[in-house]
Backbone as XML, in Angstrom:
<?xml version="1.0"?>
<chain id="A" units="angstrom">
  <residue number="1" name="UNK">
    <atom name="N" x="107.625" y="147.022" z="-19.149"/>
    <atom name="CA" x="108.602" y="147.539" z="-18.184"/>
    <atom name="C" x="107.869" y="148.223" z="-17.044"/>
  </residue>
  <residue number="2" name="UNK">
    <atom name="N" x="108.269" y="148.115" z="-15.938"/>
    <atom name="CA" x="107.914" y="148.989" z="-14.576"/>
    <atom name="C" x="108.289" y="150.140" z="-14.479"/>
  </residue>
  <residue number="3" name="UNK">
    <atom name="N" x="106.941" y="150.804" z="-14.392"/>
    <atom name="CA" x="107.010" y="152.385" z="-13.920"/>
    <atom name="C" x="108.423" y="152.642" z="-13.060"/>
  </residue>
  <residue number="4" name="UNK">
    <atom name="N" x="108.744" y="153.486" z="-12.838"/>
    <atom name="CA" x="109.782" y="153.994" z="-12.150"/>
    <atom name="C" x="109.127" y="155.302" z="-11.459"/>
  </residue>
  <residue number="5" name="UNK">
    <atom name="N" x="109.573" y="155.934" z="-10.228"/>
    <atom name="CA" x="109.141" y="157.149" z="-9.597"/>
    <atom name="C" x="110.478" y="158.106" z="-10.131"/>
  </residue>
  <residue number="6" name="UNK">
    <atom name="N" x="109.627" y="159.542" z="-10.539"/>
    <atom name="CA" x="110.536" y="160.251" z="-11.325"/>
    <atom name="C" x="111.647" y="160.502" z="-11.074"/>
  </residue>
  <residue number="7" name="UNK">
    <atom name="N" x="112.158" y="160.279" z="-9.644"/>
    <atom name="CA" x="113.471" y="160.400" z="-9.291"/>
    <atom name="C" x="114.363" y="159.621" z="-9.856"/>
  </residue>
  <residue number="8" name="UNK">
    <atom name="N" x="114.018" y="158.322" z="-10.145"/>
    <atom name="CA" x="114.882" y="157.140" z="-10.179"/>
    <atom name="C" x="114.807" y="157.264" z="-11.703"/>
  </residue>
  <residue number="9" name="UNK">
    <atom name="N" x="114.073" y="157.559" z="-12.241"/>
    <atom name="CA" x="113.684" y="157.614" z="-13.959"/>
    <atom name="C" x="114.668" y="158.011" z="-14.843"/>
  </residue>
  <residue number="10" name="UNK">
    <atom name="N" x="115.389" y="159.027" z="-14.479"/>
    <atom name="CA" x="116.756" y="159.449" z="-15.465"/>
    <atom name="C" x="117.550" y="158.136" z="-15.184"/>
  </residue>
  <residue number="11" name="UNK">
    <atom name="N" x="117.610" y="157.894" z="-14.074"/>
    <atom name="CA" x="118.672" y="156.690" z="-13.870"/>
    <atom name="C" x="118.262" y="155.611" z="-14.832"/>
  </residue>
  <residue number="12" name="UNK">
    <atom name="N" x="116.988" y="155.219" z="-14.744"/>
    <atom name="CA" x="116.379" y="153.949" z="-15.416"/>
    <atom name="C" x="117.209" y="154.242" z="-16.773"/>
  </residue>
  <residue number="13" name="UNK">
    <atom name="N" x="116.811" y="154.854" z="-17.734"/>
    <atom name="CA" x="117.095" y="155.735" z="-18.688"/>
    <atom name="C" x="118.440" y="154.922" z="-19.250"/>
  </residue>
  <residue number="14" name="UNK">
    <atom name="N" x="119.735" y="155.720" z="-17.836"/>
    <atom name="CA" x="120.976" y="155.504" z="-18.218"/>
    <atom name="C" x="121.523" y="154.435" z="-18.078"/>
  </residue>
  <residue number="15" name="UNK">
    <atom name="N" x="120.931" y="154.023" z="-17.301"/>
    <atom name="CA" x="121.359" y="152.129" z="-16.942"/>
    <atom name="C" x="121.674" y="151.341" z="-18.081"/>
  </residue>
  <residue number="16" name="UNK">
    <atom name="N" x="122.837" y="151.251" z="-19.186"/>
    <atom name="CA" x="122.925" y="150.366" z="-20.277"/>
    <atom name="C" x="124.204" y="149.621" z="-20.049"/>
  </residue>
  <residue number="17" name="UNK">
    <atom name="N" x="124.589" y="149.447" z="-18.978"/>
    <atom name="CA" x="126.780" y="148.660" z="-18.815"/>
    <atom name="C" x="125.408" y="147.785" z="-17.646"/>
  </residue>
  <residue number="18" name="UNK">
    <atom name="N" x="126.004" y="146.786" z="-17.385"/>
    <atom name="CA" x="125.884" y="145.826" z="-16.216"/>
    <atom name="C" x="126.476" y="146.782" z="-14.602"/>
  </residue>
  <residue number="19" name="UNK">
    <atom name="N" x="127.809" y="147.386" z="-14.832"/>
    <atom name="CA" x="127.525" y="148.538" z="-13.648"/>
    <atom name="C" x="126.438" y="149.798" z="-13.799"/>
  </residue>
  <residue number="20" name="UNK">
    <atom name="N" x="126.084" y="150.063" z="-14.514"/>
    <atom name="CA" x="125.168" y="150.902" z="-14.111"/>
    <atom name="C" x="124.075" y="150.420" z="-13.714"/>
  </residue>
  <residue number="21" name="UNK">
    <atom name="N" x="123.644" y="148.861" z="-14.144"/>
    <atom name="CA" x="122.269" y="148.259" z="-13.662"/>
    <atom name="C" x="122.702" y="147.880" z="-12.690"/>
  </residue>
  <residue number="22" name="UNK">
    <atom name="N" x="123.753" y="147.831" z="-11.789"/>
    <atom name="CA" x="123.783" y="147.027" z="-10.355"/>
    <atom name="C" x="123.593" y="148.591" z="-9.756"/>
  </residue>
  <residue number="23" name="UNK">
    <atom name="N" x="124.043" y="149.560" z="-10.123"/>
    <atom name="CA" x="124.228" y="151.181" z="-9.422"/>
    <atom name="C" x="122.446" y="151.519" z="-9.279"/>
  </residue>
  <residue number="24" name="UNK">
    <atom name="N" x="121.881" y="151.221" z="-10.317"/>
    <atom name="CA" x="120.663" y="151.360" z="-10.370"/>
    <atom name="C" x="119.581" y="150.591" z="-9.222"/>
  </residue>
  <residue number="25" name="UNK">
    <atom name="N" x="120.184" y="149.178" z="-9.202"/>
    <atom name="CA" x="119.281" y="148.326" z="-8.393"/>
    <atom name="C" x="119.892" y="149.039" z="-6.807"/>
  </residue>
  <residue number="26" name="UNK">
    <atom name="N" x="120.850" y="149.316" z="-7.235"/>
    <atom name="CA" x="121.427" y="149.278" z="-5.105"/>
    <atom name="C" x="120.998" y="150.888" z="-5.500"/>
  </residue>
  <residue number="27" name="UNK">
    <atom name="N" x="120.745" y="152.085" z="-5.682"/>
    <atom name="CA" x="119.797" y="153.278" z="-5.688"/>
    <atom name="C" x="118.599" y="152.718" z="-5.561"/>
  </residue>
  <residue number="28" name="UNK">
    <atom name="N" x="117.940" y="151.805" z="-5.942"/>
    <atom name="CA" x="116.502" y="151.892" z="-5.984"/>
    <atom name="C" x="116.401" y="151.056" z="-4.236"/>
  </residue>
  <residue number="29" name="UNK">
    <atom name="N" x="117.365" y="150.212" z="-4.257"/>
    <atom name="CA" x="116.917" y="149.658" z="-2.828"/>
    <atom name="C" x="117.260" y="150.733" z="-1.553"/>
  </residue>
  <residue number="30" name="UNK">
    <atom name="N" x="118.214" y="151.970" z="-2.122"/>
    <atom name="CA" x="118.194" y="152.565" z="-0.762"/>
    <atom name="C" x="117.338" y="153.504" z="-0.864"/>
  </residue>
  <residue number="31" name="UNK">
    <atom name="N" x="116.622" y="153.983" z="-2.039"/>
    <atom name="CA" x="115.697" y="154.900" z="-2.283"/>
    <atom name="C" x="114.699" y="154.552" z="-1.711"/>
  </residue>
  <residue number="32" name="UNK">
    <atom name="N" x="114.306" y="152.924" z="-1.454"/>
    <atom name="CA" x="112.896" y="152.694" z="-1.386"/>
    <atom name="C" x="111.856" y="152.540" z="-2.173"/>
  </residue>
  <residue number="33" name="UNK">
    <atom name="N" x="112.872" y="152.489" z="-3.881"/>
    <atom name="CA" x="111.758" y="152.091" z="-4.862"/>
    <atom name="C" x="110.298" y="151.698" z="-5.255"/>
  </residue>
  <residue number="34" name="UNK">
    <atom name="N" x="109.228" y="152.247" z="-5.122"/>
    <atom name="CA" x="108.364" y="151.310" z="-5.869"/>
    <atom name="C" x="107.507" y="151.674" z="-6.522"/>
  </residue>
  <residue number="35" name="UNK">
    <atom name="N" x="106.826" y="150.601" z="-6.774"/>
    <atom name="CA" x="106.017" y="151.034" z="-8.063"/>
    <atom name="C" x="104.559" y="150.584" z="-7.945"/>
  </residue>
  <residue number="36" name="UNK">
    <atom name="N" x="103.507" y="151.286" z="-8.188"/>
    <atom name="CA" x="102.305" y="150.563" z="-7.567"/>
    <atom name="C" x="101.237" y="150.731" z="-8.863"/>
  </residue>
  <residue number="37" name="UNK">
    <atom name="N" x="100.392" y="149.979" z="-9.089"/>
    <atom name="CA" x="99.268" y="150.427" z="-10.023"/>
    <atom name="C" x="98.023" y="151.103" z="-9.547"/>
  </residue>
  <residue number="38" name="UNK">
    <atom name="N" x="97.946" y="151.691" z="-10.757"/>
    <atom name="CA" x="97.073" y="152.870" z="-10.258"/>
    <atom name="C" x="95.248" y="152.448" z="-9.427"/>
  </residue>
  <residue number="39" name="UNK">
    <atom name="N" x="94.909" y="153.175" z="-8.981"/>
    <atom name="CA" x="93.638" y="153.169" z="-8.706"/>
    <atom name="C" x="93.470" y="153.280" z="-7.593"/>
  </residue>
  <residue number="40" name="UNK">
    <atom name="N" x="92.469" y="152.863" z="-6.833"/>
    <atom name="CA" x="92.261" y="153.454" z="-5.253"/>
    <atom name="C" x="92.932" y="152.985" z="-4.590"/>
  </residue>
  <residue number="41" name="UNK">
    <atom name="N" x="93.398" y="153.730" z="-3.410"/>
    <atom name="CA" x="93.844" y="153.047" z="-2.272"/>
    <atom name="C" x="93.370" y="153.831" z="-0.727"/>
  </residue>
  <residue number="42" name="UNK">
    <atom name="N" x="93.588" y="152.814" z="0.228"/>
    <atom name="CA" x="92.964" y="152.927" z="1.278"/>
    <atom name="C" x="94.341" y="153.993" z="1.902"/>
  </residue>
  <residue number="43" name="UNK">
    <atom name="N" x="94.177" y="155.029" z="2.209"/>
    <atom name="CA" x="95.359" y="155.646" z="3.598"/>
    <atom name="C" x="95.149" y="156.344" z="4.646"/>
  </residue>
  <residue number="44" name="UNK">
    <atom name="N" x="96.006" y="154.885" z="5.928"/>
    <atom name="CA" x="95.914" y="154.797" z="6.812"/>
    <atom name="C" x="97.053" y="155.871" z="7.366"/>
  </residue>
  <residue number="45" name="UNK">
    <atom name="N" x="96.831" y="157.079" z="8.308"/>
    <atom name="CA" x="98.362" y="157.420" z="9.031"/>
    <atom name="C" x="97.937" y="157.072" z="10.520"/>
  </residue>
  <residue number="46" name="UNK">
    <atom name="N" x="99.150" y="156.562" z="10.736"/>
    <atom name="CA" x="99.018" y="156.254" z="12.364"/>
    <atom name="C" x="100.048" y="156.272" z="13.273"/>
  </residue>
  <residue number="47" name="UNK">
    <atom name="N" x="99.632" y="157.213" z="14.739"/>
    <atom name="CA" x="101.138" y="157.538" z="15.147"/>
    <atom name="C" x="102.049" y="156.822" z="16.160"/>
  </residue>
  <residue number="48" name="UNK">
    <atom name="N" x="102.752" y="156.561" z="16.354"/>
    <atom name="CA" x="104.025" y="155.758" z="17.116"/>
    <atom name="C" x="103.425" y="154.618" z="17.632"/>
  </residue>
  <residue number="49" name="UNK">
    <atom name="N" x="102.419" y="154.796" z="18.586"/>
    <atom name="CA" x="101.833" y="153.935" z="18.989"/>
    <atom name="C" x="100.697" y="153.354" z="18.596"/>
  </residue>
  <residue number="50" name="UNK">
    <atom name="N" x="100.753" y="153.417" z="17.101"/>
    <atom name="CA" x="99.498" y="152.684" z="16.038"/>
    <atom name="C" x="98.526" y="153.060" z="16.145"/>
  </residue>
  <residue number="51" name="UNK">
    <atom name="N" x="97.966" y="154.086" z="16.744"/>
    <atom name="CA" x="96.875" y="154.785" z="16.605"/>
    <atom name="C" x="95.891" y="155.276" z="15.690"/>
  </residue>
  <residue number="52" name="UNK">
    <atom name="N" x="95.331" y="155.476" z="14.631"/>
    <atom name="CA" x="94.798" y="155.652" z="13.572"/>
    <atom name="C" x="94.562" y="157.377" z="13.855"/>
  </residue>
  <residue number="53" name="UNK">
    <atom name="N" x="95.622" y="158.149" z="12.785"/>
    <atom name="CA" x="94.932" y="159.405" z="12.701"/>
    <atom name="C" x="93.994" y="159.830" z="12.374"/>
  </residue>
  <residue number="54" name="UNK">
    <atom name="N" x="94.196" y="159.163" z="10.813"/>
    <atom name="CA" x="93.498" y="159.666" z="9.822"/>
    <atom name="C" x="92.973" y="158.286" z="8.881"/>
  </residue>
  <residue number="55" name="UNK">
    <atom name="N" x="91.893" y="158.171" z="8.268"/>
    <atom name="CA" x="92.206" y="157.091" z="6.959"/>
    <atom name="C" x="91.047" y="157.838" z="5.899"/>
  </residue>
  <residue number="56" name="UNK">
    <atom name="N" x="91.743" y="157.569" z="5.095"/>
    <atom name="CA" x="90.397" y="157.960" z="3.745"/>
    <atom name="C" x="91.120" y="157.369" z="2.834"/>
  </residue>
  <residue number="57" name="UNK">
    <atom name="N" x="89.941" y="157.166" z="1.568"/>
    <atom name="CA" x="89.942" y="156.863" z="0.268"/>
    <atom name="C" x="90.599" y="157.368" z="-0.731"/>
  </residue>
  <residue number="58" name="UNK">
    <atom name="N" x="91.947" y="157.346" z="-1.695"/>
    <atom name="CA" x="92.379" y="157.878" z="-2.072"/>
    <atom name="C" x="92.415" y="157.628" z="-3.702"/>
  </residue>
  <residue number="59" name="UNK">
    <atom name="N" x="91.979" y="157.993" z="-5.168"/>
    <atom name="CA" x="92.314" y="157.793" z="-6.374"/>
    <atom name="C" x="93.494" y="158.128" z="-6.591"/>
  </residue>
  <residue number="60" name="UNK">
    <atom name="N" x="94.267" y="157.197" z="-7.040"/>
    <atom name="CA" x="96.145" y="157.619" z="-7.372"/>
    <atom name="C" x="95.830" y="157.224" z="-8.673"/>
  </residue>
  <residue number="61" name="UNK">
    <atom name="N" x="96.161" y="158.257" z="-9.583"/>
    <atom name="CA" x="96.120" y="157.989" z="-11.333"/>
    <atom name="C" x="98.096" y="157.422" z="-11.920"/>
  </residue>
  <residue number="62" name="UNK">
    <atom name="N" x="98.565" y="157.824" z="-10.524"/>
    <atom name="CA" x="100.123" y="157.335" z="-10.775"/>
    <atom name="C" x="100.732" y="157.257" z="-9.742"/>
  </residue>
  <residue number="63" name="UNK">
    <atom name="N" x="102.016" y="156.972" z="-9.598"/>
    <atom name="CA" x="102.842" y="156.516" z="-8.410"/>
    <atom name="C" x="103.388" y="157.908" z="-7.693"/>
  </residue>
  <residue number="64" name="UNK">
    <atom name="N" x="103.436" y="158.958" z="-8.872"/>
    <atom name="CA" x="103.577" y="160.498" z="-8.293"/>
    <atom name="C" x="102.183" y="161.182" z="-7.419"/>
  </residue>
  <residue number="65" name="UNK">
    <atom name="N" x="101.341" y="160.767" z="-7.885"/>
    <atom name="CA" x="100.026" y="161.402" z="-6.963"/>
    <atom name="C" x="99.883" y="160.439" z="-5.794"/>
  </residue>
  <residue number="66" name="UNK">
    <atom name="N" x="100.575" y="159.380" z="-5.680"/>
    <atom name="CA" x="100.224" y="158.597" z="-4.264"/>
    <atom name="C" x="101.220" y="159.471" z="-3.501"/>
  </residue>
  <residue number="67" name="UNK">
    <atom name="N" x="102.690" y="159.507" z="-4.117"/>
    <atom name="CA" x="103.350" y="160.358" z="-3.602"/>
    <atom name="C" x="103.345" y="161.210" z="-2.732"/>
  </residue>
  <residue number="68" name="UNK">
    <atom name="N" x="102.249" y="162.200" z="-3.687"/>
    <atom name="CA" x="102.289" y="163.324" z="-3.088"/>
    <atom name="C" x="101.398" y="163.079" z="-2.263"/>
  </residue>
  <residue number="69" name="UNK">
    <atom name="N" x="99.982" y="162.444" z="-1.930"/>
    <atom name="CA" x="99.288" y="162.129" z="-0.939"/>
    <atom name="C" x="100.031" y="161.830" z="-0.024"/>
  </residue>
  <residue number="70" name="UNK">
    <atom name="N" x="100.855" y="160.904" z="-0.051"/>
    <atom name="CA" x="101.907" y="160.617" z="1.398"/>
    <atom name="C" x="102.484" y="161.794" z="2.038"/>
  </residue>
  <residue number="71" name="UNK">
    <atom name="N" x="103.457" y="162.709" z="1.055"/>
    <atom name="CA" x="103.932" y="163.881" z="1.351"/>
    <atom name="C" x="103.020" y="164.527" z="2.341"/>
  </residue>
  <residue number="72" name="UNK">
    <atom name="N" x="102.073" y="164.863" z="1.524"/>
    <atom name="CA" x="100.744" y="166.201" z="2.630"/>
    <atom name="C" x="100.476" y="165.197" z="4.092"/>
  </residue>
  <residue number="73" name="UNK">
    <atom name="N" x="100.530" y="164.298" z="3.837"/>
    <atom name="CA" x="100.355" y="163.456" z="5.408"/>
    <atom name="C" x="101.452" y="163.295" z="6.366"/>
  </residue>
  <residue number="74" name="UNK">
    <atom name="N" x="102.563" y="163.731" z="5.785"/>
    <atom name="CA" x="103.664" y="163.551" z="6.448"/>
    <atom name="C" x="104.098" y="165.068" z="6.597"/>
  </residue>
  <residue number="75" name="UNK">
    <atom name="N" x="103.622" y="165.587" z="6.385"/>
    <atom name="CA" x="103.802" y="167.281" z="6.446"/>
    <atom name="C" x="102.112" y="167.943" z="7.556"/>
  </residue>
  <residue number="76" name="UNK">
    <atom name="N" x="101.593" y="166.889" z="7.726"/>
    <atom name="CA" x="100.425" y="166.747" z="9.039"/>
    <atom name="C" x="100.432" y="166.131" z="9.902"/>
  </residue>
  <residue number="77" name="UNK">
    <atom name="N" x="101.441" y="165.179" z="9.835"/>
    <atom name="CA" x="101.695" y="164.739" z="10.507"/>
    <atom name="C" x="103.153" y="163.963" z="11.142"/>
  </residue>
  <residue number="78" name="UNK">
    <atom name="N" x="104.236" y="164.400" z="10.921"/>
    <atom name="CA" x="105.747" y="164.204" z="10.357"/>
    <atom name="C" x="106.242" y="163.602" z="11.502"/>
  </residue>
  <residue number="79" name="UNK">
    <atom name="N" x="105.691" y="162.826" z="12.617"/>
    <atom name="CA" x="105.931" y="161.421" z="13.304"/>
    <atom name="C" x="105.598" y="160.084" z="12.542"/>
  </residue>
  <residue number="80" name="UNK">
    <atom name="N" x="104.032" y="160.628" z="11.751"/>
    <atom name="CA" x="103.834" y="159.010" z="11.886"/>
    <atom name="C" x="103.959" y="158.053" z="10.562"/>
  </residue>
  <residue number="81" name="UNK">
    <atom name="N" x="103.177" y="157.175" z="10.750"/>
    <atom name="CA" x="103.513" y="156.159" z="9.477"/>
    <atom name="C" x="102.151" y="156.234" z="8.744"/>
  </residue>
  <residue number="82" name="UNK">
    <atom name="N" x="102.264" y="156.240" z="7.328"/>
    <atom name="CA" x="101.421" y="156.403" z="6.443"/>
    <atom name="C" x="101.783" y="155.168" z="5.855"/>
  </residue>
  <residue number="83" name="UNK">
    <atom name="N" x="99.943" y="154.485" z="5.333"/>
    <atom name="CA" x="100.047" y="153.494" z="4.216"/>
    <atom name="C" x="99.275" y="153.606" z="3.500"/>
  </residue>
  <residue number="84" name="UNK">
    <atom name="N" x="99.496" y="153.152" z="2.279"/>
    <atom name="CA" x="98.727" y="153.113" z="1.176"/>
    <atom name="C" x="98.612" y="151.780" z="0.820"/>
  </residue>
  <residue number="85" name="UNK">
    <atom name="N" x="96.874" y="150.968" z="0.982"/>
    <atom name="CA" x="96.582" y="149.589" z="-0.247"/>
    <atom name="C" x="95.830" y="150.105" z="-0.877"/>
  </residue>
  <residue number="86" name="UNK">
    <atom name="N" x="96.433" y="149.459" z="-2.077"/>
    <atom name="CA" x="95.747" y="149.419" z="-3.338"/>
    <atom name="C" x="94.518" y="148.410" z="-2.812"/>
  </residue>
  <residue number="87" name="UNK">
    <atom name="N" x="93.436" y="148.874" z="-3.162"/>
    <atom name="CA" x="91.717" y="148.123" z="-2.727"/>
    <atom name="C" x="91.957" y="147.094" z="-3.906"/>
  </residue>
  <residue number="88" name="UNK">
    <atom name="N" x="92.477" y="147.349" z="-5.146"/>
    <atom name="CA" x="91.972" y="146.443" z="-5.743"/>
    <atom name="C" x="93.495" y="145.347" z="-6.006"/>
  </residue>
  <residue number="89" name="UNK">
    <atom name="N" x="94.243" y="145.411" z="-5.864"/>
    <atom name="CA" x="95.564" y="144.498" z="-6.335"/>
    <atom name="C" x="96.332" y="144.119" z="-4.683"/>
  </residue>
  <residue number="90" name="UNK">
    <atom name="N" x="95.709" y="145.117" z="-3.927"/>
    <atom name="CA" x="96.660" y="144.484" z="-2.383"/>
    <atom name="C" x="98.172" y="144.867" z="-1.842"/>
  </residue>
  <residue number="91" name="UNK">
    <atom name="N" x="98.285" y="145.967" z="-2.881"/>
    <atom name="CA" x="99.680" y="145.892" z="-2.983"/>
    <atom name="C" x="99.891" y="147.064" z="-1.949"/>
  </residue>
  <residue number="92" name="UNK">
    <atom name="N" x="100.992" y="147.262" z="-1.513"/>
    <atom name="CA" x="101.234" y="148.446" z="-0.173"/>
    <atom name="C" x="102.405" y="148.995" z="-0.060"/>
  </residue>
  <residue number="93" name="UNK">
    <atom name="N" x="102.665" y="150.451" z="0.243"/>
    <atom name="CA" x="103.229" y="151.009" z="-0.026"/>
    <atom name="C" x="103.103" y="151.718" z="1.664"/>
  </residue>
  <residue number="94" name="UNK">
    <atom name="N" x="104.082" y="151.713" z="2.009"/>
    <atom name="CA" x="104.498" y="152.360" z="3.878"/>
    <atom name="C" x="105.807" y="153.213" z="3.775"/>
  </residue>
  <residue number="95" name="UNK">
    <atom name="N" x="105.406" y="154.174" z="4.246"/>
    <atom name="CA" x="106.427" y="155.459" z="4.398"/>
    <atom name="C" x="106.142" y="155.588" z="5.836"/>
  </residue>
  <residue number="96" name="UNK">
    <atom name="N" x="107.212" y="155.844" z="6.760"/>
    <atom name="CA" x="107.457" y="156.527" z="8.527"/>
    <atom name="C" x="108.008" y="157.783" z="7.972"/>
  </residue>
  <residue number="97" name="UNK">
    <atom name="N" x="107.189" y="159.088" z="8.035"/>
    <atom name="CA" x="107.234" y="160.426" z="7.980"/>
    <atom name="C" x="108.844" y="160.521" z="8.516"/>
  </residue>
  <residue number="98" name="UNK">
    <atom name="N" x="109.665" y="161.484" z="8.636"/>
    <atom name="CA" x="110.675" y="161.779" z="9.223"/>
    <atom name="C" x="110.431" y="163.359" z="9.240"/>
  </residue>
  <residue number="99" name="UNK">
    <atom name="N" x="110.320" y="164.123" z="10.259"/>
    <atom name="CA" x="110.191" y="165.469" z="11.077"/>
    <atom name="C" x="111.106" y="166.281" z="10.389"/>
  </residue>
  <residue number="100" name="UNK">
    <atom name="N" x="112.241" y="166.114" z="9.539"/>
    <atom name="CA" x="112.829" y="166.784" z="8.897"/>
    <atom name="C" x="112.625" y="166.821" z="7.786"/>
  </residue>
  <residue number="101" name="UNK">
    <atom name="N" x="112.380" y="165.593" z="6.791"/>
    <atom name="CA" x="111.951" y="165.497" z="5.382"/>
    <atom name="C" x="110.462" y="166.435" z="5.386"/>
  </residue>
  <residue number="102" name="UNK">
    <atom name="N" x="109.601" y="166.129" z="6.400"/>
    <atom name="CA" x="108.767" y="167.427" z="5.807"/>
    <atom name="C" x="108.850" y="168.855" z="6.378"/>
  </residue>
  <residue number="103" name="UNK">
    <atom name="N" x="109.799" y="169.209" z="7.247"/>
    <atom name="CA" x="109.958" y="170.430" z="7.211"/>
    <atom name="C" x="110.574" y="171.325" z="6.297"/>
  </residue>
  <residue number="104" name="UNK">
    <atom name="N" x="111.268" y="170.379" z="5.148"/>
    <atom name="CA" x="111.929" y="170.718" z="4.357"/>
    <atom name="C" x="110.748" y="171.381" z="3.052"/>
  </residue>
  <residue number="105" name="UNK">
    <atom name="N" x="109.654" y="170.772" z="3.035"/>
    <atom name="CA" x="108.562" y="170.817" z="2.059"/>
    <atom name="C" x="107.498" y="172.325" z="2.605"/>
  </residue>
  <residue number="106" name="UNK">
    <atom name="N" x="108.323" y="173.358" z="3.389"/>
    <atom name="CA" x="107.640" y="174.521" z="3.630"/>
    <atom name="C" x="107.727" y="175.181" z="3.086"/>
  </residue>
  <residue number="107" name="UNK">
    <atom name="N" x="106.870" y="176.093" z="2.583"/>
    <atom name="CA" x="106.262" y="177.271" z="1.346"/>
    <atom name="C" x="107.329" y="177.967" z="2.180"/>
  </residue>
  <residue number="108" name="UNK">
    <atom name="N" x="108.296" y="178.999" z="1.704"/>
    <atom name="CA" x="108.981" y="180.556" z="2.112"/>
    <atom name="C" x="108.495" y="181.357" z="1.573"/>
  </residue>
</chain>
């Protein structure tokens, strides 16, 4: 079975009627679901006009620590677009920061 990101995970869980697995699939498609295997990945952030902010090497031991790597980049940078490939499987994972989702992620 496929990892799930912990949000979606209780849901996975409860999903046992045929409506709850369609409730599940249409949550995961507006969530943005995914699921990536672990190990390095390359992340690129770059802003509006494709610019390269930042890129470095990243070890993700799970789909929550890529996560949160995205998060801190989007909280440095909360215009632009962050990606993550996996170096070794190819697989990619793109988040566009939104200026409010990480202002929301401030220490009080």
């Amino acid at each position: 079975m496929m990892q799930a990101p912990h949000s979606l995970s209780c849901l996975c869980r409860k999903a046992r009627t045929l409506g709850g697995l369609s409730a599940l699939i249409a949550a995961a498609a507006l969530a943005g679901c995914a699921t990536v295997t672990p190990g390095p990945f390359q992340i690129t952030v770059r802003d509006t006009d494709d610019t390269v902010l930042e890129q470095f090497q990243f070890q993700a031991g799970s789909y929550d620590s890529l996560e949160i790597a995205i998060i801190g980049m989007c909280r440095v940078y909360p215009e632009a677009i962050v990606t993550a490939d996996q170096l070794q499987t190819h697989e990619r994972v793109q988040e566009r920061c939104k200026r409010s989702f990480a202002s929301m992620l401030t220490l009080s």
